[in-house]
VEXTIBA-222972 format. One record per residue (C-alpha): residue number from 1; x, y, z. Coordinates in Angstrom, 3 decimals. Layout:
! VEXTIBA-222972
NUM;X;Y;Z
...
! end
This chain:
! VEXTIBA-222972
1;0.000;0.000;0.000
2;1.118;3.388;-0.576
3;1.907;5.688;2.816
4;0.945;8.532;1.382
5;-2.299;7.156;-0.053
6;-5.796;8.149;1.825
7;-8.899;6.417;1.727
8;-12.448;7.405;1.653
9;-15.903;5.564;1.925
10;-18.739;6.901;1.006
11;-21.821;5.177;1.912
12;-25.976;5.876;2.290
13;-26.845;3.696;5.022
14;-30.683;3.893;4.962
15;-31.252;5.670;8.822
16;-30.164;2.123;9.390
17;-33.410;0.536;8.523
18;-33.080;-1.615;5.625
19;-34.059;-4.817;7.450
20;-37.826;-2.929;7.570
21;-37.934;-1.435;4.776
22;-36.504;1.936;5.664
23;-39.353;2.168;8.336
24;-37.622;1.922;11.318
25;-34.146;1.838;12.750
26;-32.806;-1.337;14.249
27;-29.816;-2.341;16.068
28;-29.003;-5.132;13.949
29;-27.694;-2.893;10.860
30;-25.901;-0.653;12.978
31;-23.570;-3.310;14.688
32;-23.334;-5.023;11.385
33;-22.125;-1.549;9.629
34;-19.992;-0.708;11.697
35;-18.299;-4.653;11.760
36;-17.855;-4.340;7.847
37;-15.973;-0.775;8.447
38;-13.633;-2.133;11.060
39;-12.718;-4.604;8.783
40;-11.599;-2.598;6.076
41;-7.594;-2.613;5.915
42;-6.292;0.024;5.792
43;-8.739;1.548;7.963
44;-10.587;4.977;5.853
45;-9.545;7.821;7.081
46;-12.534;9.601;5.984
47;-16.152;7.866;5.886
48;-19.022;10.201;4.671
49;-22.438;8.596;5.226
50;-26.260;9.711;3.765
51;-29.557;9.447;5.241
52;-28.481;9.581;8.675
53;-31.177;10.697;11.803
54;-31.066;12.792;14.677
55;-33.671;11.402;16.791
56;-37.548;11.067;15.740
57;-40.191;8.672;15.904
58;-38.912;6.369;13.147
59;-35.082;6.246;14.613
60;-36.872;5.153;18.178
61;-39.747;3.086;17.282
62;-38.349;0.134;17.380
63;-34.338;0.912;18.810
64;-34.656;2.722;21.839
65;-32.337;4.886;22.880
66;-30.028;3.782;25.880
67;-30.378;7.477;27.573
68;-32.317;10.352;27.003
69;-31.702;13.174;23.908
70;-29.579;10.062;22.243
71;-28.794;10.472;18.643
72;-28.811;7.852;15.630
73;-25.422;9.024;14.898
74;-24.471;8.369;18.806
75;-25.980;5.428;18.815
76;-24.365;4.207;15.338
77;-20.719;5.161;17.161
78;-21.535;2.980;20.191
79;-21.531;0.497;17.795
80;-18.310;1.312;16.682
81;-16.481;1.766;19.876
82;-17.915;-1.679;20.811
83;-16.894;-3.586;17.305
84;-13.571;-2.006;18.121
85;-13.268;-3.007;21.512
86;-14.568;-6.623;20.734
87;-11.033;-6.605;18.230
88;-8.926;-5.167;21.051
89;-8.317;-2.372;19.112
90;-8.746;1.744;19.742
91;-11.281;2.857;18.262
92;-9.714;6.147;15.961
93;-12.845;8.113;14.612
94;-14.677;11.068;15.673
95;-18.114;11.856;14.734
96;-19.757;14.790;12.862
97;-23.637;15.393;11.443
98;-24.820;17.678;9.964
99;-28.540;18.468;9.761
100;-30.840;18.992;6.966
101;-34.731;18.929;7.589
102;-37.050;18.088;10.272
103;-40.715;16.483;9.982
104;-42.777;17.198;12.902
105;-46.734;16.528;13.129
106;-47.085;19.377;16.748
107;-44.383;18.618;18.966
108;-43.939;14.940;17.593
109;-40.711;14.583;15.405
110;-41.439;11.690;12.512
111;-38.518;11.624;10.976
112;-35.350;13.797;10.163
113;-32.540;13.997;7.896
114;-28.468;14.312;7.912
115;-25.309;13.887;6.860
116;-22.531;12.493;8.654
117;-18.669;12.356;8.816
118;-16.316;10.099;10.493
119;-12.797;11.311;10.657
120;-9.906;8.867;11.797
121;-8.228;11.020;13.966
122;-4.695;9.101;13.994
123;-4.058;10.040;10.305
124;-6.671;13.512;10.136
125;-6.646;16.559;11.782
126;-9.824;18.587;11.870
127;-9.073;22.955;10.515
128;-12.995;23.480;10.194
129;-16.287;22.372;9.074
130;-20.116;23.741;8.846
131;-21.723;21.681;11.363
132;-23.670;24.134;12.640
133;-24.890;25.742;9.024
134;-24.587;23.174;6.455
135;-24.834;24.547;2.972
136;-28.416;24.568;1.769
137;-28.520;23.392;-1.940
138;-32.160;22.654;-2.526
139;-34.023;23.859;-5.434
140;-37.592;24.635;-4.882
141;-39.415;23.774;-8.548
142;-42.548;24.725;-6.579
143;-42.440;27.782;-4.036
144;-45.813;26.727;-2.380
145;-44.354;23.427;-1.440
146;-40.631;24.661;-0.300
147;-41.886;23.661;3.550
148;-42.946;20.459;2.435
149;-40.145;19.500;0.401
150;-37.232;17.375;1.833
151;-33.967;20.032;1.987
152;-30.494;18.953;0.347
153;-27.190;20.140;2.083
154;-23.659;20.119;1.498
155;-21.625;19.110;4.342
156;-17.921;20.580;4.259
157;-14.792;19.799;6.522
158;-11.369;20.501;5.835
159;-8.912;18.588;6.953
160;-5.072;18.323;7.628
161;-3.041;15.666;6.954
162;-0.962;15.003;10.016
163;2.004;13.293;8.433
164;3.185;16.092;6.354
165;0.438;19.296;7.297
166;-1.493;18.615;3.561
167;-4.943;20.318;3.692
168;-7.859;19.635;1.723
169;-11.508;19.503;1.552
170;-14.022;16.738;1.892
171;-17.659;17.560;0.513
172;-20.551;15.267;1.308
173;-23.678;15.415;-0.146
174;-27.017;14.392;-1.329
175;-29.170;15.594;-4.361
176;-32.651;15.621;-4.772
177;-34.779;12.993;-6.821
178;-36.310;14.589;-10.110
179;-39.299;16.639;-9.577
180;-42.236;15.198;-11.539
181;-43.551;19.100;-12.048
182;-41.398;19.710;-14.766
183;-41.890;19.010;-18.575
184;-38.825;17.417;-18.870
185;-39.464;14.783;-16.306
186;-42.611;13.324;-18.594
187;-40.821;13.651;-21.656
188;-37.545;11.498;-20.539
189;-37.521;7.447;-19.981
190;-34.457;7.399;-18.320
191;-35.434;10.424;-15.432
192;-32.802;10.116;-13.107
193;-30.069;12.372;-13.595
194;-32.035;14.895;-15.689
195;-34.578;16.945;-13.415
196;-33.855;20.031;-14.171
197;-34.117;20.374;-10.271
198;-31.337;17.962;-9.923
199;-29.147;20.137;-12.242
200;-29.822;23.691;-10.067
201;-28.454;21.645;-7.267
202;-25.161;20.441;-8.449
203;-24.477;24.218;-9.990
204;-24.888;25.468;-6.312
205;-22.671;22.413;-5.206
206;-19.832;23.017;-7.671
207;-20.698;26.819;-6.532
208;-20.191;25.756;-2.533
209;-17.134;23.992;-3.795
210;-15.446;26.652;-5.423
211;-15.944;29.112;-3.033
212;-14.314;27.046;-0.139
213;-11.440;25.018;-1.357
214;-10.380;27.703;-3.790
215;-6.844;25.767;-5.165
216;-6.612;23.431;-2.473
217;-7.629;19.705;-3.259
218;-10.596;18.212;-2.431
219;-13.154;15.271;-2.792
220;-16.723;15.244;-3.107
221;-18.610;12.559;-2.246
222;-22.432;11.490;-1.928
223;-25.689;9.789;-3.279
224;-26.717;12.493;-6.608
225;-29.434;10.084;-7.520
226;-27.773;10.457;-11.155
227;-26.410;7.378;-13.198
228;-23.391;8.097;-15.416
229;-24.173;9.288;-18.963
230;-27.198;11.394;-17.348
231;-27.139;15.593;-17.724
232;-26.223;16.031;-14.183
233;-23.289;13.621;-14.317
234;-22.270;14.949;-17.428
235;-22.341;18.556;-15.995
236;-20.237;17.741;-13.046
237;-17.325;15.728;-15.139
238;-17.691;18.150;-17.812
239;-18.589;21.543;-17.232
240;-17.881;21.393;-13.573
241;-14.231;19.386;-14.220
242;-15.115;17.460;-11.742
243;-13.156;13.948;-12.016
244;-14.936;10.397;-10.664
245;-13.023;7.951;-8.915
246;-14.704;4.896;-10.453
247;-13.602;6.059;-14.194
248;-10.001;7.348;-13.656
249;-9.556;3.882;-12.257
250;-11.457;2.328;-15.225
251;-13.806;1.108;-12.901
252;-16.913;2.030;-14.949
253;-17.579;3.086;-18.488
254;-18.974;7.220;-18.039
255;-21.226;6.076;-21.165
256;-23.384;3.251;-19.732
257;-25.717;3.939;-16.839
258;-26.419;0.919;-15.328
259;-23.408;-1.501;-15.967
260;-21.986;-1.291;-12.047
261;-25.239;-0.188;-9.668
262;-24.763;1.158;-6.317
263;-28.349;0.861;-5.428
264;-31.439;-0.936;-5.855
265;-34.927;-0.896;-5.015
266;-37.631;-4.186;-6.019
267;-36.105;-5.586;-9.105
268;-34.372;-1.813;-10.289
269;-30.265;-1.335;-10.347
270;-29.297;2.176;-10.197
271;-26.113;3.614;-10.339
272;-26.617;6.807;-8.187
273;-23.631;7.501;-6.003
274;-20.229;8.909;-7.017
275;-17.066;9.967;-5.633
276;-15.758;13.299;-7.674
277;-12.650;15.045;-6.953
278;-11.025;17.965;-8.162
279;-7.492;20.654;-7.893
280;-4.766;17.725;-7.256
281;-6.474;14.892;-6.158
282;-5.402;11.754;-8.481
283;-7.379;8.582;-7.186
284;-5.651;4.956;-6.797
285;-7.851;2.454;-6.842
286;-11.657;1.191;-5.834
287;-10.610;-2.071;-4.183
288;-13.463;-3.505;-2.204
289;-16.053;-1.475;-4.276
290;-18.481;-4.061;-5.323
291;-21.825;-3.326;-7.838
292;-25.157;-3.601;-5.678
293;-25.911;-7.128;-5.257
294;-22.449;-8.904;-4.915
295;-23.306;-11.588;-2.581
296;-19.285;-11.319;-1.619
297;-19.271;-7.742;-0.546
298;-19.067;-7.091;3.267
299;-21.631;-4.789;2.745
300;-23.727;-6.971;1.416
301;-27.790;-6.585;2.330
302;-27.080;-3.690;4.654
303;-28.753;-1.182;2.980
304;-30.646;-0.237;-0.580
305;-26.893;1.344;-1.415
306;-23.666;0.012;-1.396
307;-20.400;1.718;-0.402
308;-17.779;3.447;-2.669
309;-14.752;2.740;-1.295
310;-11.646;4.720;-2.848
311;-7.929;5.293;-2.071
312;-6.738;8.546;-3.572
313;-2.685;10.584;-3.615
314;-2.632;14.815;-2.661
315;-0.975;15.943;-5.486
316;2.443;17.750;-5.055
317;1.447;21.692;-4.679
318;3.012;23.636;-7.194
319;6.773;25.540;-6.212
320;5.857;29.333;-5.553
321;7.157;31.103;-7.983
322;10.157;33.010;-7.803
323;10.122;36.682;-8.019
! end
């Protein structure tokens, strides 16, 4: 392995529900989670995960929490600390979420929605994030509904690299589904990837992005409910020059949609989650990134999404120039 290499995962876990159907949380998928990350070697340094909870009705239901005001996220970790623990091992990673929306019906939360990041603290150090005011990137296609509709964010961090004091960035995100109140969306088969919704939200990503990491490197990582080949796909590796992991490594074909799918629902394959990069990131490999439905993946039943899993190489930064 490479020393100077770092590896990410990227990974929409469900809430941690799959075993009922997204309804509830249960135990069950977040000991078995965090088991398949712990066995990962090398260890990530960075894992960015999607559909995470605070704490409503649906994280509760059915996993109740072991003391009051207890998180998902905190409750995911416990499992962590104890998979660790059970290995005789430290356990290296500290916790961040990021809220985006909250569904109450009078004071009773139903459900809520997040982002998380787990840093590995032996290899990462921590210069600054927006926990407190992720980036809002949802467009509204219909005003009267903007309360109703489910908000997108962009979670940043950036990060040091504690061997040799390398920053970069680490953007986490996830994109709307198409709206159905738009022409477009009755006039396409394929209609993931091309709401014109979808595409306002990865201009104010690649926006967000710009703005923050300026020349530094970074990675951007997430669930854009967009196959390759589709318009927003196509805008991020194009217009945006955003580069994906799975194709520098020649992991996928950009052209084909739905040759390697990271997540499935009934009898539909999807390939909806990507790992981008961009200003002096050059990415390894995907070892241990296996197309939804791989019986021999780790990951394997855990959730309607599988995990990209990437190792990547900071760039040397360019010699200052002489005057």
């Amino acid at each position: 392995m490479e020393p100077s290499a770092l590896r990410i995962v990227t990974y929409n876990v469900r809430y941690f529900g799959h075993m009922l159907r997204g309804l509830a949380s249960t135990v069950g998928p977040k000991r078995r989670v965090a088991a398949a990350l712990a066995t990962l070697d090398p260890l990530p340094d960075i894992v960015c995960l999607q559909e995470v909870e605070t704490s409503s009705l649906r994280s509760n239901i059915v996993h109740r929490p072991t003391r009051p005001g207890e998180t998902q996220l905190e409750a995911f970790m416990e499992r962590v600390e104890e998979t660790f623990a059970l290995q005789g091992r430290d356990m290296p990673y500290e916790a961040f979420y990021f809220r985006a929306h909250h569904y109450k019906v009078g004071e009773v939360s139903l459900y809520t929605t997040g982002l998380a990041m787990l840093v590995n603290t032996r290899t990462l150090q921590v210069d600054r994030h927006n926990v407190e005011a992720p980036e809002h990137i949802t467009h509204h296609h219909v005003q009267g509904l903007k309360d109703r509709k489910q908000s997108r964010i962009c979670a940043h961090m950036r990060v040091i690299r504690r061997a040799d004091q390398r920053a970069f960035h680490i953007f986490n995100t996830h994109l709307s589904l198409p709206t159905p109140f738009a022409r477009e969306f009755w006039a396409t088969r394929d209609k993931m990837g091309c709401g014109v919704n979808q595409l306002h939200e990865a201009k104010k990503l690649t926006g967000f992005i710009g703005l923050h990491a300026k020349e530094e490197p970074f990675v951007v990582c997430g669930d854009f409910n967009s196959p390759p080949s589709s318009p927003v796909y196509r805008y991020l590796t194009g217009d945006a020059h955003l580069t994906c992991a799975q194709a520098a490594v020649g992991q996928i074909n950009p052209a084909l949609s739905r040759a390697f799918p990271t997540a499935g629902f009934m009898h539909m394959r999807m390939h909806l989650d990507h790992l981008f990069s961009g200003g002096g990131v050059s990415w390894l490999d995907t070892a241990e990134t296996r197309p939804f439905g791989d019986l021999t993946s780790r990951f394997h039943g855990l959730s309607d999404h599988v995990p990209l899993i990437a190792r990547f190489r900071l760039e040397a930064p360019a010699p200052a120039l002489v005057t």
